[in-house]
C-alpha positions in Angstrom: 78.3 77.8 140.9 80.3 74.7 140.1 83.5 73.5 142.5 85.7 71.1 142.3 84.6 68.4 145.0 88.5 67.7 145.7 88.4 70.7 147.8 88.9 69.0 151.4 90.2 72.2 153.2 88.8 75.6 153.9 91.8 77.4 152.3 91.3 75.7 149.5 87.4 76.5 149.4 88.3 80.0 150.0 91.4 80.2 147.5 88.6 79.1 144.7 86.0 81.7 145.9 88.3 84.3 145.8 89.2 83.0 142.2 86.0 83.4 141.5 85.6 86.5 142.4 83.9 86.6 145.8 87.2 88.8 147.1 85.0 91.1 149.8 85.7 89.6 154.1 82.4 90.1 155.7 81.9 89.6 159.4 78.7 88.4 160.7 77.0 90.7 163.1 73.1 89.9 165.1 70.9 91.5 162.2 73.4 92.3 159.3 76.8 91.4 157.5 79.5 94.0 157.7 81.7 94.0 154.5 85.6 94.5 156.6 87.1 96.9 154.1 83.9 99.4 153.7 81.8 98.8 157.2 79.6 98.4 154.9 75.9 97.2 156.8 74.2 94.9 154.5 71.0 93.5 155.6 68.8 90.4 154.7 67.0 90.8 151.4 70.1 92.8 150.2 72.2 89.3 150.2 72.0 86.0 148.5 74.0 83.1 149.7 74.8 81.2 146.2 76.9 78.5 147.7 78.2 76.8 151.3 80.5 74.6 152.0 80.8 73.0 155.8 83.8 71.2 157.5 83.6 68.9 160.6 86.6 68.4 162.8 87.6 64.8 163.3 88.0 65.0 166.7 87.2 68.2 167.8 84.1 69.9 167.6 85.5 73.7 167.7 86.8 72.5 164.2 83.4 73.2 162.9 83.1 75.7 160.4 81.0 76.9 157.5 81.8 79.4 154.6 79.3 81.4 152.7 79.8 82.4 149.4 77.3 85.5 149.3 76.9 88.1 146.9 75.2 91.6 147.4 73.3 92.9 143.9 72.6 96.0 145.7 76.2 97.1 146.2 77.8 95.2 143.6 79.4 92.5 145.9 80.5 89.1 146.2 82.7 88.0 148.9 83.0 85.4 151.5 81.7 84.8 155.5 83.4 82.3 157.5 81.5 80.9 160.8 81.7 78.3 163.4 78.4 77.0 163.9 77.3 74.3 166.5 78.4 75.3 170.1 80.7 77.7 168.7 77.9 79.6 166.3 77.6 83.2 166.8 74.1 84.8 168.0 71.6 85.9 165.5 68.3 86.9 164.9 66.1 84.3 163.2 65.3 87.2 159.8 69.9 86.5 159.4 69.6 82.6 160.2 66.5 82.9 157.1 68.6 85.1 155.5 71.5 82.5 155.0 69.9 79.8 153.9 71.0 79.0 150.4 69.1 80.0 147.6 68.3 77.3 144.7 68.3 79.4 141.2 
């Protein structure tokens, strides 16, 4: 996937995914993503994250966040996860944190 490395904010990051077609909300759960619309369950192996893009707050470390850019051959997906991560990082198993490692193709 190529971006435009101007993008400094994470509305901007996520106004490009969502032009590119990664319009699916998915909310990161302890063993699976959850596509918001559907409740759809999708579990590691049925996901590929293709890109990520991290932002560090300048002062304040709850500004940390990181946005996936995952599809979902499986389902026919593509859609977007956004996380803290540091001390504000959710709780998941160790197969998710594998899980969303991005994928070199």
């Amino acid at each position: 996937m190529t971006t435009n490395n101007t993008m400094t904010t994470l509305s901007e990051v996520t106004n490009f995914l969502n032009d590119a077609g990664y319009t699916i909300d998915f909310n990161l759960k302890q063993s699976y993503l959850e596509c918001m619309s559907t409740h759809l369950k999708i579990f590691p192996g049925e996901f590929i994250v293709d890109k990520h893009y991290r932002f560090e707050g300048e002062s304040d470390p709850a500004d940390e966040a990181i946005v996936f850019a995952i599809s979902c051959p499986k389902h026919n997906l593509k859609g977007v996860l956004i996380n803290g991560y540091g001390i504000s990082s959710d709780s998941i198993s160790d197969e998710m944190i594998k899980a969303l490692d991005e994928r070199k193709h």
